[in-house]
TIBANU-753206 format. One line per 2 residues: number of its first residue (from 1); for each residue x, y, z of C-alpha. Coordinates in steps of 0.5 Angstrom, whole numbers, plus 2048, in hexadecimal, padded with zeros to 3 digits. Example, Ala and Ser with C-alpha at 12.3 -4.5 7.8 and 13.67 -1.06 7.14 Angstrom:
1	819,7F7,810  81B,7FE,80E
This chain:
1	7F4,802,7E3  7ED,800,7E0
3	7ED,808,7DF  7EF,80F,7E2
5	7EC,813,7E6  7E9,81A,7E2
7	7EB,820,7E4  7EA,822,7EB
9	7E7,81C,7EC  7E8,819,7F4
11	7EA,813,7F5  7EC,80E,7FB
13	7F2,809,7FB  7F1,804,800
15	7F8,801,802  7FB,7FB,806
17	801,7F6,807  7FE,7F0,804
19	805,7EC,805  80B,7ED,808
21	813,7E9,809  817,7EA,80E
23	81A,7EF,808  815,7F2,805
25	80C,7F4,805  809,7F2,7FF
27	804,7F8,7FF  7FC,7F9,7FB
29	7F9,7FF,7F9  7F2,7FF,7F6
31	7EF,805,7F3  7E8,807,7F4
33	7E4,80D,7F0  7DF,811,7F4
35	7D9,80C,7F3  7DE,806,7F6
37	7E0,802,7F0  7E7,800,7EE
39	7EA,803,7E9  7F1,801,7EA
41	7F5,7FD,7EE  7FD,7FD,7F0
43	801,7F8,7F3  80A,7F9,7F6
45	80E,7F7,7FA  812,7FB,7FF
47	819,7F9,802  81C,7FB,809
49	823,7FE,809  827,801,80D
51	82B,808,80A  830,808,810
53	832,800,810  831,800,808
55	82D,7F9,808  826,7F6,809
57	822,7F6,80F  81C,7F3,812
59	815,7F7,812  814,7FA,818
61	80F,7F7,81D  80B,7FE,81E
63	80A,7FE,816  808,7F7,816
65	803,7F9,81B  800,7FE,817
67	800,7FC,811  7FF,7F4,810
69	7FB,7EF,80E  7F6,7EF,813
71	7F5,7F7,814  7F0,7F9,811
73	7F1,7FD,80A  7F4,804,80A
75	7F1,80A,806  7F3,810,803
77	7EF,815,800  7F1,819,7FB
C-alpha cells in the first residue's frame, strides 16, 4: 500500500486475471482512492481444485471468459 484509505473514504479496486495455467490464474488488483490514483496494489494466484475428487482441476472455460486477459478490467466499488 503506498497508503491506506481514511475513514469513510471511497475507493475503487480494478481487478483482472493477468495470467493463467492450465491450474492456476494469476490475478492483479489495483487500488484507486476518489481522485483515481493509486494508492495500492495486490497480486495472488488462485488454483482450481475439485472437493469431490480431491485433486486440481482446469479453470473453467466461462471463467476464462470473463476474467482473462484480454477482457477488460473489473471494478469494484466500495
Amino acid at each position: 500500500m503506498n497508503r491506506h484509505p481514511g475513514y469513510k473514504e471511497r475507493v475503487k479496486i480494478q481487478t483482472w486475471l493477468s495470467k493463467y495455467t492450465l491450474l492456476k490464474g494469476y490475478r492483479e488488483n489495483i487500488i484507486l482512492d476518489e481522485a483515481g490514483s493509486v494508492i495500492g496494489k495486490a497480486k495472488g494466484i488462485w488454483a482450481f481444485y475439485d472437493i469431490q475428487n480431491r485433486k486440481p482441476a482446469p479453470i473453467f472455460e466461462d471463467i476464462k471468459a470473463k476474467w482473462g486477459i484480454n477482457s477488460i478490467f473489473k471494478s469494484l466499488c466500495i
